[in-house]
C-alpha positions in Angstrom: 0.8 -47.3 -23.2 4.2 -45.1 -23.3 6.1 -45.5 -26.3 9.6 -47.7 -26.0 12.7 -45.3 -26.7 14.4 -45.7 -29.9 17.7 -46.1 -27.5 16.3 -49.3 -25.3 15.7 -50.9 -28.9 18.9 -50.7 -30.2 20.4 -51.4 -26.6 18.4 -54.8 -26.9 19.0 -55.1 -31.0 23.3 -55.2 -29.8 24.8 -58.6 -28.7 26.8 -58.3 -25.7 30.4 -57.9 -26.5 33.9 -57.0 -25.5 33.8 -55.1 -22.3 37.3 -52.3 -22.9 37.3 -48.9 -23.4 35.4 -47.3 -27.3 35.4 -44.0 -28.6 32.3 -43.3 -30.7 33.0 -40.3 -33.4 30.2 -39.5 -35.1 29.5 -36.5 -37.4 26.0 -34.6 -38.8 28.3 -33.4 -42.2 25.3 -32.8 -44.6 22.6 -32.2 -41.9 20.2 -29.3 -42.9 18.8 -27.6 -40.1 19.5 -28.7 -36.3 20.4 -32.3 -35.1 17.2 -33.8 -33.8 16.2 -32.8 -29.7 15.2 -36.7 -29.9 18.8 -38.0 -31.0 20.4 -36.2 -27.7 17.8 -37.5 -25.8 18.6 -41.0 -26.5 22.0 -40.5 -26.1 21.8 -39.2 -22.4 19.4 -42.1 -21.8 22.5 -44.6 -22.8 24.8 -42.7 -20.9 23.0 -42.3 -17.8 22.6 -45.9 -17.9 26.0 -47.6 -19.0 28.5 -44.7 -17.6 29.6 -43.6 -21.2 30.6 -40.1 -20.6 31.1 -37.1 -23.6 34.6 -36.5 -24.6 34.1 -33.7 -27.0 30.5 -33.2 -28.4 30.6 -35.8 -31.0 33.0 -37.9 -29.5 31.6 -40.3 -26.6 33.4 -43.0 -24.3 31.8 -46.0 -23.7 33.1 -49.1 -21.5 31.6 -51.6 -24.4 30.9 -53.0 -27.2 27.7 -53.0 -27.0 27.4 -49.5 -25.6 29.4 -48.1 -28.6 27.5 -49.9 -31.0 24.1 -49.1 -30.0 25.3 -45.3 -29.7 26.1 -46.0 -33.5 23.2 -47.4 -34.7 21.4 -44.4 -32.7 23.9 -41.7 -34.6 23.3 -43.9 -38.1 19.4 -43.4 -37.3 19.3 -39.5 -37.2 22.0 -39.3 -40.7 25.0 -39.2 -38.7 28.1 -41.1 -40.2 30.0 -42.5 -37.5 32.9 -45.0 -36.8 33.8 -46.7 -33.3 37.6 -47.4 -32.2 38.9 -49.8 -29.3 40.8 -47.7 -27.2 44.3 -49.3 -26.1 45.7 -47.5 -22.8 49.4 -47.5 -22.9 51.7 -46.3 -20.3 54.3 -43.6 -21.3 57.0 -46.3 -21.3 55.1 -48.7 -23.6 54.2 -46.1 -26.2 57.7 -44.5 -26.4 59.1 -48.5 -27.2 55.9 -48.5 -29.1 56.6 -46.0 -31.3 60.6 -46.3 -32.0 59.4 -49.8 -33.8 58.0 -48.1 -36.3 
C-alpha cells in the first residue's frame, strides 16, 4: 500500500477559502544541517497541482487560501517559521492616491 504524502494531508486538513492571490514567506532560521529533500518534495506536489508558482526560494504564490495555508502547515512541519499575506493588485494610479493619504 503506498504511503499518503504529508502534502495531500494537509491539502485535505485546510477548509476551502478565499480564492485571491497569497504570498507564503517562510524561513529555515535555526535549521542545522540541510532543509529536508522531503519538504521540497511536497511542495512541488502542491504546486504542480494548484498553479502556485516560486517567487524567490522561500517565497511562493498561491491563488488561495487554502493553497497558502497548507504550504504553511507543510513549512511549520519541517521547523520552518512562516507567515502568509493577501496580495492586493493595485494599478499605478490607485497606489500613487493610495499612498499620498497617508
Amino acid at each position: 500500500m503506498p504511503r499518503n504524502r504529508i502534502a495531500s494531508m494537509f491539502l485535505k486538513s485546510v477548509e476551502e477559502g478565499d480564492t485571491g492571490l497569497y504570498l507564503v514567506i517562510y524561513d529555515f532560521e535555526g535549521i542545522r544541517g540541510s532543509i529536508p529533500t522531503r519538504f521540497y518534495w511536497n511542495l512541488d506536489y502542491i504546486l504542480s497541482r494548484h498553479k502556485g508558482r516560486r517567487v524567490q526560494k522561500s517565497v511562493i504564490e498561491c491563488n488561495s487560501f487554502k493553497v497558502a495555508k497548507a504550504i504553511a502547515k507543510l513549512a511549520e512541519h519541517y521547523g520552518a517559521t512562516v507567515r502568509v499575506y493577501k496580495v492586493v493588485n493595485l494599478s499605478y494610479a490607485n497606489a500613487h492616491d493610495y499612498l499620498d493619504q497617508s
